[in-house]
PDB file of N, H, CA, C and O in Angstrom:
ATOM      1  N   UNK A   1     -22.371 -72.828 -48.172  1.00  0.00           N
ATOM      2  CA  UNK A   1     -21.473 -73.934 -47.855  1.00  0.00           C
ATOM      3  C   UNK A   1     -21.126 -73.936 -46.375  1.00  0.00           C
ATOM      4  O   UNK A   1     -21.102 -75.004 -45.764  1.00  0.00           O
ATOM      5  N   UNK A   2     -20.895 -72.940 -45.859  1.00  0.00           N
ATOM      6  H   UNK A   2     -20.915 -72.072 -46.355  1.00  0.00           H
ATOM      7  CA  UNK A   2     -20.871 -72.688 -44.282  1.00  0.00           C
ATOM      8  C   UNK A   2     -21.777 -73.179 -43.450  1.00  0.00           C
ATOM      9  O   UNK A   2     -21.444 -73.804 -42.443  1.00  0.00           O
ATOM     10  N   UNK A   3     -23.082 -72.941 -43.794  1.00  0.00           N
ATOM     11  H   UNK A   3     -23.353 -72.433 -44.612  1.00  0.00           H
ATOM     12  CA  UNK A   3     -24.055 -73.608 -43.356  1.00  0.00           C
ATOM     13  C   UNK A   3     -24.065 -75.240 -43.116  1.00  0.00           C
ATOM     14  O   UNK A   3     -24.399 -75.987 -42.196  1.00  0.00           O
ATOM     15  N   UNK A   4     -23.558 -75.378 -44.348  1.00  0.00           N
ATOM     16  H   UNK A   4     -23.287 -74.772 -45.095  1.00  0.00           H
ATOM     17  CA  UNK A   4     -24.020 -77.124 -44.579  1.00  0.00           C
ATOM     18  C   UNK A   4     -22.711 -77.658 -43.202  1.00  0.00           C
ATOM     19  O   UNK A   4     -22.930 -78.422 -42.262  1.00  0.00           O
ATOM     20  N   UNK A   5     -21.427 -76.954 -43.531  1.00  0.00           N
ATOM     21  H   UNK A   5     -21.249 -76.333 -44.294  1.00  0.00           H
ATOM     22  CA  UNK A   5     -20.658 -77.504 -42.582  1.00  0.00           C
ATOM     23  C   UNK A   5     -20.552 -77.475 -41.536  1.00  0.00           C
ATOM     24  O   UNK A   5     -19.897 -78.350 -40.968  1.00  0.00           O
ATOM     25  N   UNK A   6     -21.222 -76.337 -40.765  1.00  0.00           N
ATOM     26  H   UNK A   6     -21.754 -75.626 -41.226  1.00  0.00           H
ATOM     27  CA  UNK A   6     -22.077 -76.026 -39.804  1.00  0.00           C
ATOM     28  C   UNK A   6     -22.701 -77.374 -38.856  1.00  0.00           C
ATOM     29  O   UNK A   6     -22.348 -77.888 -37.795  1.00  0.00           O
ATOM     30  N   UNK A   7     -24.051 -77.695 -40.051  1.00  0.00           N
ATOM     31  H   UNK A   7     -24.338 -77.277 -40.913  1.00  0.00           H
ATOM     32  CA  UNK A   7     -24.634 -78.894 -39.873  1.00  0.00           C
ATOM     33  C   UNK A   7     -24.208 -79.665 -39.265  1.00  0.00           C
ATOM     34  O   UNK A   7     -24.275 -79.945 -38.068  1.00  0.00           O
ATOM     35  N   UNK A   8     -23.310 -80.410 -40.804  1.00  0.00           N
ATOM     36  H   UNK A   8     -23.255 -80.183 -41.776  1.00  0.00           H
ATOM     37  CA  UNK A   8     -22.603 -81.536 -40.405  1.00  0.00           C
ATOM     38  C   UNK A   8     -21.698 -81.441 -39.159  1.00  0.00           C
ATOM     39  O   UNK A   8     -21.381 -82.501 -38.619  1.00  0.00           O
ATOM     40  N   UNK A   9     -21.226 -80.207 -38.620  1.00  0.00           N
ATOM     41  H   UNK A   9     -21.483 -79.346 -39.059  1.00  0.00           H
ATOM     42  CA  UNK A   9     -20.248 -80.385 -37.384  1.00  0.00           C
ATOM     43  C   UNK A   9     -21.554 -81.082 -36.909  1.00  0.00           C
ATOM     44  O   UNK A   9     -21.629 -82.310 -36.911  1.00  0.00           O
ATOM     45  N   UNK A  10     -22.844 -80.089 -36.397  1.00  0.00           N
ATOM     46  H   UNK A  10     -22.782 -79.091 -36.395  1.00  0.00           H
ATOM     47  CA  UNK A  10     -23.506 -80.038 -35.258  1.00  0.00           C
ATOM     48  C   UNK A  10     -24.159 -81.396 -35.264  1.00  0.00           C
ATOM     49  O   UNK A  10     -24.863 -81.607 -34.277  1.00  0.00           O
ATOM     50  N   UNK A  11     -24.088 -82.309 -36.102  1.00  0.00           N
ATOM     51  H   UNK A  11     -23.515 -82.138 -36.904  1.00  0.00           H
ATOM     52  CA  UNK A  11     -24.955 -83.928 -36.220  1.00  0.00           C
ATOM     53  C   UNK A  11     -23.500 -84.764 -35.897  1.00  0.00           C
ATOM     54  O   UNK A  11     -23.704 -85.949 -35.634  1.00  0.00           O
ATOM     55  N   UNK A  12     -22.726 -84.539 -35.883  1.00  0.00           N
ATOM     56  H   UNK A  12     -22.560 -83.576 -36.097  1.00  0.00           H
ATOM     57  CA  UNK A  12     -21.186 -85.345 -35.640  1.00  0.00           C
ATOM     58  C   UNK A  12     -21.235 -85.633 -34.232  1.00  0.00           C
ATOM     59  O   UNK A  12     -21.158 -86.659 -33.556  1.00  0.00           O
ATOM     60  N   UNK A  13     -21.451 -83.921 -33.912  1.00  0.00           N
ATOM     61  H   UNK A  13     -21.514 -83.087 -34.462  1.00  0.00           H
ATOM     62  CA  UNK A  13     -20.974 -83.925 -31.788  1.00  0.00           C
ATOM     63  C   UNK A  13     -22.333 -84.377 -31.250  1.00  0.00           C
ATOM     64  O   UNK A  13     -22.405 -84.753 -30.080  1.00  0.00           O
ATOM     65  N   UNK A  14     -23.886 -84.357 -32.382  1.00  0.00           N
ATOM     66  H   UNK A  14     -23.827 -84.052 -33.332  1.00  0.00           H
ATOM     67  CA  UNK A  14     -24.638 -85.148 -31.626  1.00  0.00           C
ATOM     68  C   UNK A  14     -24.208 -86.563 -31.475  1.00  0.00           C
ATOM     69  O   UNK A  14     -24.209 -87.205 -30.424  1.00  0.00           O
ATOM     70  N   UNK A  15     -23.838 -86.975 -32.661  1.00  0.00           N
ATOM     71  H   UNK A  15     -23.837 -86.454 -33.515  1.00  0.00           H
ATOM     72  CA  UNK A  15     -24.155 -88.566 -32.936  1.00  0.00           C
ATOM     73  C   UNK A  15     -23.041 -89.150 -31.880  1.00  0.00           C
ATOM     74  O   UNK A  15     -23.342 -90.047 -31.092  1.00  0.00           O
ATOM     75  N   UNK A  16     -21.617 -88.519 -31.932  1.00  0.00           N
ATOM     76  H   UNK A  16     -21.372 -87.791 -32.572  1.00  0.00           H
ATOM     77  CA  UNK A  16     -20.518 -88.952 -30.608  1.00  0.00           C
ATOM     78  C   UNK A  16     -21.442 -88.703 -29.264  1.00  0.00           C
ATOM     79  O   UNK A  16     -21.779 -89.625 -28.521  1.00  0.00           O
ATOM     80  N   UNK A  17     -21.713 -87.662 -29.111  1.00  0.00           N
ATOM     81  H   UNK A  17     -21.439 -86.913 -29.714  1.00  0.00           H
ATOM     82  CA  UNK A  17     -22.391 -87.381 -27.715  1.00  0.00           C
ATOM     83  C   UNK A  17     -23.522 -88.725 -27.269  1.00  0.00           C
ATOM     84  O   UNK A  17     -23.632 -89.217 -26.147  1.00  0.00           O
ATOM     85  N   UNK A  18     -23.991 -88.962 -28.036  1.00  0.00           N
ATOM     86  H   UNK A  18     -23.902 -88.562 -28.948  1.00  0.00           H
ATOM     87  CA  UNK A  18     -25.435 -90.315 -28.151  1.00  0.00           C
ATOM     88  C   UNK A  18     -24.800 -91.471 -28.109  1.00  0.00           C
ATOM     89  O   UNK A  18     -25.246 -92.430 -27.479  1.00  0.00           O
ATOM     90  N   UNK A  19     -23.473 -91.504 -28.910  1.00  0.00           N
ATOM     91  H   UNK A  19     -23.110 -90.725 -29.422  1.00  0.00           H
ATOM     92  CA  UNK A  19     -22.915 -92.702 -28.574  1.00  0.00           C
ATOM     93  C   UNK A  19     -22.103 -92.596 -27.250  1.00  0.00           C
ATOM     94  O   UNK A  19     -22.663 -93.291 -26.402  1.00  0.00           O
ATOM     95  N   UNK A  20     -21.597 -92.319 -27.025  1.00  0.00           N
ATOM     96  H   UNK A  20     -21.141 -91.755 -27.714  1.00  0.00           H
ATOM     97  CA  UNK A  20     -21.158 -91.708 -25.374  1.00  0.00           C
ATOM     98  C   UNK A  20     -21.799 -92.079 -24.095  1.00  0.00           C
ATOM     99  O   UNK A  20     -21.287 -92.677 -23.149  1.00  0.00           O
ATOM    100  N   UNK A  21     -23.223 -91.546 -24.244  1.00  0.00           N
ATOM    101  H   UNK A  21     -23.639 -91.060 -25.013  1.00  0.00           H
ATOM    102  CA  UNK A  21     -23.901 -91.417 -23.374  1.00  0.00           C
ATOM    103  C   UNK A  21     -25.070 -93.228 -23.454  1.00  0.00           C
ATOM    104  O   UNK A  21     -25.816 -93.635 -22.564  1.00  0.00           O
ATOM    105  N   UNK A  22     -24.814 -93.830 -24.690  1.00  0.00           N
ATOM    106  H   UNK A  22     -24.207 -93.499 -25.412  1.00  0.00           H
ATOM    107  CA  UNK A  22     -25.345 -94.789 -24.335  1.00  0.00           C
ATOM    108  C   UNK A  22     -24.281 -95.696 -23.777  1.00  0.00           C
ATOM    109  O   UNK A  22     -24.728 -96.494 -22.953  1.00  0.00           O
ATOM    110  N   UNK A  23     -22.888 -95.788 -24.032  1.00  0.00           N
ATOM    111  H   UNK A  23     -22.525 -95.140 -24.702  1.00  0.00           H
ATOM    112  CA  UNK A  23     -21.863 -96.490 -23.474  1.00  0.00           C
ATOM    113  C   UNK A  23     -22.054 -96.223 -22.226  1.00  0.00           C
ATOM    114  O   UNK A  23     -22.010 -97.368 -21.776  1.00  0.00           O
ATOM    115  N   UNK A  24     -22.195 -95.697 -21.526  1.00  0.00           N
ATOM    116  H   UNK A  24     -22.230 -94.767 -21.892  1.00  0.00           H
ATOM    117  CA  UNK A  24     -22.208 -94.870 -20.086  1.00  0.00           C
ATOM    118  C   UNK A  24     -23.359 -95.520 -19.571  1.00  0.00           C
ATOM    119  O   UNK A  24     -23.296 -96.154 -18.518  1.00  0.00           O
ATOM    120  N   UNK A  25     -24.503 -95.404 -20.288  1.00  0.00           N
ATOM    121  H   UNK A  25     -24.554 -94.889 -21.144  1.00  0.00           H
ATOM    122  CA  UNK A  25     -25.418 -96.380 -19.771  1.00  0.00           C
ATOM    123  C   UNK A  25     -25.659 -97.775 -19.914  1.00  0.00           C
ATOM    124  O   UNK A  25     -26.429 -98.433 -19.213  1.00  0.00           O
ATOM    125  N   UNK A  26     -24.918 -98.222 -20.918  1.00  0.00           N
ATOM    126  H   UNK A  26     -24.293 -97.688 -21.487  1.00  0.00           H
ATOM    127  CA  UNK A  26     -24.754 -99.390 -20.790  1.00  0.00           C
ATOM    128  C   UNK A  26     -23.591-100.231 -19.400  1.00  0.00           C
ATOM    129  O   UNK A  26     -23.674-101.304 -18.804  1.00  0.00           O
ATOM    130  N   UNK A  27     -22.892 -99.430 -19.367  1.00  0.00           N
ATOM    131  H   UNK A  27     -22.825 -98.557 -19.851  1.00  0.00           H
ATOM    132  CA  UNK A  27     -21.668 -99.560 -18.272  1.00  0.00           C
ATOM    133  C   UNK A  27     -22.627 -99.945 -17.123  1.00  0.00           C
ATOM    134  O   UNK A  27     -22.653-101.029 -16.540  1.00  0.00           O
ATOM    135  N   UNK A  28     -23.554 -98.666 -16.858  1.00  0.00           N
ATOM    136  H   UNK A  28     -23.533 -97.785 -17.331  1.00  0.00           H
ATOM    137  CA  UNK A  28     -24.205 -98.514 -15.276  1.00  0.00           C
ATOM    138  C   UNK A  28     -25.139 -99.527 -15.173  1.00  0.00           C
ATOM    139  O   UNK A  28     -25.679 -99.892 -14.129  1.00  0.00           O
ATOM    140  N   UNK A  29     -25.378-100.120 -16.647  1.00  0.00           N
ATOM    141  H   UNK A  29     -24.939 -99.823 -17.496  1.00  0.00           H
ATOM    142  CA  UNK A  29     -26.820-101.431 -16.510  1.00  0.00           C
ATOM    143  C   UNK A  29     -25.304-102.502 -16.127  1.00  0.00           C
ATOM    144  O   UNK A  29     -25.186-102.993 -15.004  1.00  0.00           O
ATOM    145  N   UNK A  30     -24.623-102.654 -16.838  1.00  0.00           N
ATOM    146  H   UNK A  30     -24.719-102.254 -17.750  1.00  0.00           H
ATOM    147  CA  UNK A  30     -24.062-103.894 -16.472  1.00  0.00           C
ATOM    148  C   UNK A  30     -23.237-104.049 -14.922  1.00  0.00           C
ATOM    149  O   UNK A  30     -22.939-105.154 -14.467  1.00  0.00           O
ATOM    150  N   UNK A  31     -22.953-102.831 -14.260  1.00  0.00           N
ATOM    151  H   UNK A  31     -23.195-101.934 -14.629  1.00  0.00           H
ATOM    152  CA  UNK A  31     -22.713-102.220 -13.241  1.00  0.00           C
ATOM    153  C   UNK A  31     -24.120-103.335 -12.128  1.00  0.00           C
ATOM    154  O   UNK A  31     -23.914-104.286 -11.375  1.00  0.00           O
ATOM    155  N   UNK A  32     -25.111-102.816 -12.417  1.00  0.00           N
ATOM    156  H   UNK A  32     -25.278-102.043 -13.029  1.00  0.00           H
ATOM    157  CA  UNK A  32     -26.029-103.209 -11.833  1.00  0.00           C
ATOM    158  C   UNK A  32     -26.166-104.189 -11.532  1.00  0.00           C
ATOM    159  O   UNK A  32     -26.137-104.518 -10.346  1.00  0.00           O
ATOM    160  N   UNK A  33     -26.416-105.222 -12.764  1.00  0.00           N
ATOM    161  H   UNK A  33     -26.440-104.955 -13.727  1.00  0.00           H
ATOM    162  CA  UNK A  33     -26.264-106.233 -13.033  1.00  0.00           C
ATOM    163  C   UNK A  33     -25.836-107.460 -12.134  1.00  0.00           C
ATOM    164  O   UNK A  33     -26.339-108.438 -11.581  1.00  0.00           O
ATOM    165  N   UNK A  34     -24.243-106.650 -12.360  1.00  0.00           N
ATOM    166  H   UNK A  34     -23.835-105.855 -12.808  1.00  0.00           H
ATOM    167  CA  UNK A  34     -23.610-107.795 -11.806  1.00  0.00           C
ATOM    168  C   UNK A  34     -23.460-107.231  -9.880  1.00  0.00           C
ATOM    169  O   UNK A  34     -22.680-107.788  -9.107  1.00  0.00           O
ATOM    170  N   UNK A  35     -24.073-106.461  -9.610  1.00  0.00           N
ATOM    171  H   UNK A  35     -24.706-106.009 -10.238  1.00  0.00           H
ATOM    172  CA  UNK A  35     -24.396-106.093  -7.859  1.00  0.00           C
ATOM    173  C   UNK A  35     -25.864-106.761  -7.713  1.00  0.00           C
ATOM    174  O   UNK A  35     -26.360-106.939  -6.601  1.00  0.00           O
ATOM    175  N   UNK A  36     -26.566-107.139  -8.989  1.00  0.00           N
ATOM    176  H   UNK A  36     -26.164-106.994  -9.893  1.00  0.00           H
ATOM    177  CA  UNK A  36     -27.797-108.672  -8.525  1.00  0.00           C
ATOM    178  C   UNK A  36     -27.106-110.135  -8.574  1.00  0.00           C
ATOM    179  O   UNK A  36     -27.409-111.065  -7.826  1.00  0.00           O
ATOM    180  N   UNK A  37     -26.301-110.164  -9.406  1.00  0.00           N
ATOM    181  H   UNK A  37     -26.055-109.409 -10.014  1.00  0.00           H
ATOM    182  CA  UNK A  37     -25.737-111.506  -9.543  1.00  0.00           C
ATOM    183  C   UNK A  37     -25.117-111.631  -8.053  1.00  0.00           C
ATOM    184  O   UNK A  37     -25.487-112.637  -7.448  1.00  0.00           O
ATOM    185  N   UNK A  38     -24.052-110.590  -7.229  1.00  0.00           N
ATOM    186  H   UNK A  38     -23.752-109.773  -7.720  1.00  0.00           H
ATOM    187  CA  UNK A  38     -23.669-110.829  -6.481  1.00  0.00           C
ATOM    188  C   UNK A  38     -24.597-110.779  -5.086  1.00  0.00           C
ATOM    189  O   UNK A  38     -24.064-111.226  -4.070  1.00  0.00           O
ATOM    190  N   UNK A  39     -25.304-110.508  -5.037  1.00  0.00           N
ATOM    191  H   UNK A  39     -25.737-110.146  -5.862  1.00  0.00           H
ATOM    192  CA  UNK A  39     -26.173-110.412  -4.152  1.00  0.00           C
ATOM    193  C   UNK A  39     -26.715-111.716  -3.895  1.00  0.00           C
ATOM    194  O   UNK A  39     -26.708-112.191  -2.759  1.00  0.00           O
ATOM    195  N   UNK A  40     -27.273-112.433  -5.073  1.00  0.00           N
ATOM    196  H   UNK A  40     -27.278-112.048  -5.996  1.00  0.00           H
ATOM    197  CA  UNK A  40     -27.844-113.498  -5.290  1.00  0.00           C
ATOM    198  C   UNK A  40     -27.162-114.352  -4.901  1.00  0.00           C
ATOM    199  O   UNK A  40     -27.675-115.373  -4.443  1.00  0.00           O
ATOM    200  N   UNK A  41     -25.820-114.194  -4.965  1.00  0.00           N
ATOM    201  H   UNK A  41     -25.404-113.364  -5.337  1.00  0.00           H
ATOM    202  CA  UNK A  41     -24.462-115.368  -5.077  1.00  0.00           C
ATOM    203  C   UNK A  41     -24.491-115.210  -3.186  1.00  0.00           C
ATOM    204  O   UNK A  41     -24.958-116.049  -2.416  1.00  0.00           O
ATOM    205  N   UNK A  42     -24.070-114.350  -2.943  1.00  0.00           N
ATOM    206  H   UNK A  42     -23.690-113.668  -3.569  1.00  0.00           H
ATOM    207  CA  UNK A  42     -23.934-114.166  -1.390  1.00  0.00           C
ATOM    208  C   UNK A  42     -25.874-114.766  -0.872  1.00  0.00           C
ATOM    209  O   UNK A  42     -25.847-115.402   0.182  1.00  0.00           O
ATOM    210  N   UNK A  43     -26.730-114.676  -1.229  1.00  0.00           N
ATOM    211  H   UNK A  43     -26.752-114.160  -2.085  1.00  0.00           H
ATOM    212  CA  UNK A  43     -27.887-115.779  -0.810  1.00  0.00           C
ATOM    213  C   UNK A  43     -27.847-117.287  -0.730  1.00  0.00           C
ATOM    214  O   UNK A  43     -28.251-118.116   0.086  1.00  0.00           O
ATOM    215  N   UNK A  44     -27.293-117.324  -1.729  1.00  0.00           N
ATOM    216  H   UNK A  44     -26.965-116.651  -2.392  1.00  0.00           H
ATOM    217  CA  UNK A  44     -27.061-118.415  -2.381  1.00  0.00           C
ATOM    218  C   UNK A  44     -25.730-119.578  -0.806  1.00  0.00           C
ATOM    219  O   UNK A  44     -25.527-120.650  -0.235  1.00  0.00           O
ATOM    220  N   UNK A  45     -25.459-118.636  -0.918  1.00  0.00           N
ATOM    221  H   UNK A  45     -25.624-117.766  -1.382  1.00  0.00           H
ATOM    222  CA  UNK A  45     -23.974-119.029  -0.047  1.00  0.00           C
ATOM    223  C   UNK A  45     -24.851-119.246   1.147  1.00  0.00           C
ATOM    224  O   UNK A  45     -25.018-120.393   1.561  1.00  0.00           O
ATOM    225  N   UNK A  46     -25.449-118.175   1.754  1.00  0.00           N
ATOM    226  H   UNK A  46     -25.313-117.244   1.417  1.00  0.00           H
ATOM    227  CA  UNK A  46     -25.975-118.150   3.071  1.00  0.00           C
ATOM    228  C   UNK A  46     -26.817-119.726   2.925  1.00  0.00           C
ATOM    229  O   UNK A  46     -26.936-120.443   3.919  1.00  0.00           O
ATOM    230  N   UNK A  47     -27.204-120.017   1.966  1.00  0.00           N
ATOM    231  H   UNK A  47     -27.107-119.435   1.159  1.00  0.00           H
ATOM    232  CA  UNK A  47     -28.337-120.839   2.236  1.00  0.00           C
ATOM    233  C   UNK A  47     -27.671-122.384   2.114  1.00  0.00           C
ATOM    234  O   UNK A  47     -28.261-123.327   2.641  1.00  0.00           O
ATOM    235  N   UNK A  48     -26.654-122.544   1.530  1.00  0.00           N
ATOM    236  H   UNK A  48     -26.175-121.777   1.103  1.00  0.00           H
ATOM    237  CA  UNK A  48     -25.580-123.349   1.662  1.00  0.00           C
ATOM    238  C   UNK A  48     -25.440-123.787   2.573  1.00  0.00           C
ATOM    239  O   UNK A  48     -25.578-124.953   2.944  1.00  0.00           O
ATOM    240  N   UNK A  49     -24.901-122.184   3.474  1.00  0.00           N
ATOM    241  H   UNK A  49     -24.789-121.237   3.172  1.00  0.00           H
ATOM    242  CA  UNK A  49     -24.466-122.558   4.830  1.00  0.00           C
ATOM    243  C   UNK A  49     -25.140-122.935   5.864  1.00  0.00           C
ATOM    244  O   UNK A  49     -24.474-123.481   6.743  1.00  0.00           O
ATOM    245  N   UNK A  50     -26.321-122.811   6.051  1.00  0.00           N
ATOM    246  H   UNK A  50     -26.862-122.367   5.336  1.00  0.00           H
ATOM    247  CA  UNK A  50     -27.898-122.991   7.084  1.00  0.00           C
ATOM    248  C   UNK A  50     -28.104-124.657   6.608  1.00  0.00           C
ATOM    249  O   UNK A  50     -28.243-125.555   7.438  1.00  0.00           O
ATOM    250  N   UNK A  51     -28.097-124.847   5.346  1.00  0.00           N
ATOM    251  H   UNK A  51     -27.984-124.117   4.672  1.00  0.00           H
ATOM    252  CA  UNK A  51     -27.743-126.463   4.813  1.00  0.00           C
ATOM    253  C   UNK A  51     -27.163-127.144   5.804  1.00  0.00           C
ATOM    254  O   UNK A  51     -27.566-127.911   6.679  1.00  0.00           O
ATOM    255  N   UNK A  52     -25.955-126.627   5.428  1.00  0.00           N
ATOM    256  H   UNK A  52     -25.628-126.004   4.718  1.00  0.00           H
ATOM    257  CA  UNK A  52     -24.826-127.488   5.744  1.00  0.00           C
ATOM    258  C   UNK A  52     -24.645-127.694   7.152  1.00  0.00           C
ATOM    259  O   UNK A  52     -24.345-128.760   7.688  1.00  0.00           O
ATOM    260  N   UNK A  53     -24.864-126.532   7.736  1.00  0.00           N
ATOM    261  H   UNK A  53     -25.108-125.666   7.301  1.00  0.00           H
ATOM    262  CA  UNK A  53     -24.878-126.333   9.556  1.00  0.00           C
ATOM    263  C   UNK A  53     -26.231-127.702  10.034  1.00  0.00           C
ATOM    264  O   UNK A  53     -26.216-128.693  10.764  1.00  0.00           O
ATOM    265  N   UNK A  54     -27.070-127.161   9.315  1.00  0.00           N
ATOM    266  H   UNK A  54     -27.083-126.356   8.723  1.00  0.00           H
ATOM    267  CA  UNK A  54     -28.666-128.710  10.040  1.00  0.00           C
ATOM    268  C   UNK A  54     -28.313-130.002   9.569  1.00  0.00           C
ATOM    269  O   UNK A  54     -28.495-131.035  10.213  1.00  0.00           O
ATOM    270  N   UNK A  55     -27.751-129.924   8.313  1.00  0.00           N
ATOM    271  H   UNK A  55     -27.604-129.085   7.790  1.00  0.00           H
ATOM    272  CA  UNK A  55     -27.169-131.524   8.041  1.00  0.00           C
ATOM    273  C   UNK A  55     -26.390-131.940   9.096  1.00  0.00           C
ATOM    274  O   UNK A  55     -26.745-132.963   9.683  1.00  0.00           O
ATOM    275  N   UNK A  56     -25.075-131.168   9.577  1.00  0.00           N
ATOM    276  H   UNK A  56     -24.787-130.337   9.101  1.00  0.00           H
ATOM    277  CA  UNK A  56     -23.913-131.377  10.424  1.00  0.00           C
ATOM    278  C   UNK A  56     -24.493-131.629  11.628  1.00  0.00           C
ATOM    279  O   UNK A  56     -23.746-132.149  12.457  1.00  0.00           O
ATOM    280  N   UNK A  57     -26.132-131.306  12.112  1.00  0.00           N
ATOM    281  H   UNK A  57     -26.738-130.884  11.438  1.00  0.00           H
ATOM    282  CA  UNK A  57     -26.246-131.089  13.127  1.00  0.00           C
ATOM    283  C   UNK A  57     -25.893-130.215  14.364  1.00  0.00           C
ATOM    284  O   UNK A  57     -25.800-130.604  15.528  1.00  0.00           O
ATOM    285  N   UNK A  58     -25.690-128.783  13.816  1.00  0.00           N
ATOM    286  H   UNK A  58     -25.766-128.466  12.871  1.00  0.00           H
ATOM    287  CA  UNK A  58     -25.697-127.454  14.388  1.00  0.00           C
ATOM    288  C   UNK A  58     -26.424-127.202  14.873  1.00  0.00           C
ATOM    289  O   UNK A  58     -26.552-127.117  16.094  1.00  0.00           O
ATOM    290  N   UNK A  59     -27.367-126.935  13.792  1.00  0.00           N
ATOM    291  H   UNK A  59     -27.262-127.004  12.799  1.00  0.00           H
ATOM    292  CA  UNK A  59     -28.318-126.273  14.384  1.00  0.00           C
ATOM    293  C   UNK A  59     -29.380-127.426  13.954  1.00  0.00           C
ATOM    294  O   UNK A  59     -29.072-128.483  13.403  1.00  0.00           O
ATOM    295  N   UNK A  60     -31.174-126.862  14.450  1.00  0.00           N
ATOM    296  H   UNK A  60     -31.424-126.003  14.898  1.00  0.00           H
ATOM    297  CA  UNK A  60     -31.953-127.981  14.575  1.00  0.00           C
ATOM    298  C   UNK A  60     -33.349-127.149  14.132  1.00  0.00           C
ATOM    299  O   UNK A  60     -33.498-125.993  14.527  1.00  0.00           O
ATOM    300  N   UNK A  61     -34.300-127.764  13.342  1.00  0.00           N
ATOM    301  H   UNK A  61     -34.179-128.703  13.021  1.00  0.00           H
ATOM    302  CA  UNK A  61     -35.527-127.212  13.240  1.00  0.00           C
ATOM    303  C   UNK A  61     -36.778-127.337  14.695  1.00  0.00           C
ATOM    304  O   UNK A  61     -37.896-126.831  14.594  1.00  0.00           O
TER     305      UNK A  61
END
């Protein structure tokens, strides 16, 4: 009987540990994620602004 409970501890602190460690990686993907979205967003802006400056007649091709 020691044994079995044994076990079962040692498949418990795996299965928390696995869930743990995929939360953690899920965090660092969405982490990521959103440092492409913002990246993109700040392109996005720049290119707005190079727009908006040659329309206004700023600047000139």
């Amino acid at each position: 009987m020691g044994l079995l409970l044994r076990l079962l501890v040692l498949a418990g602190t795996a299965g928390l540990t696995g869930y743990f460690l995929g939360r953690l990686a899920k965090e660092r993907e969405n982490r990521e994620a959103l440092k492409l979205v913002e990246s993109s967003r700040i392109r996005e802006e720049k290119k707005c602004r190079i727009l908006e400056d040659y329309l206004k007649g700023r600047i000139g091709w």
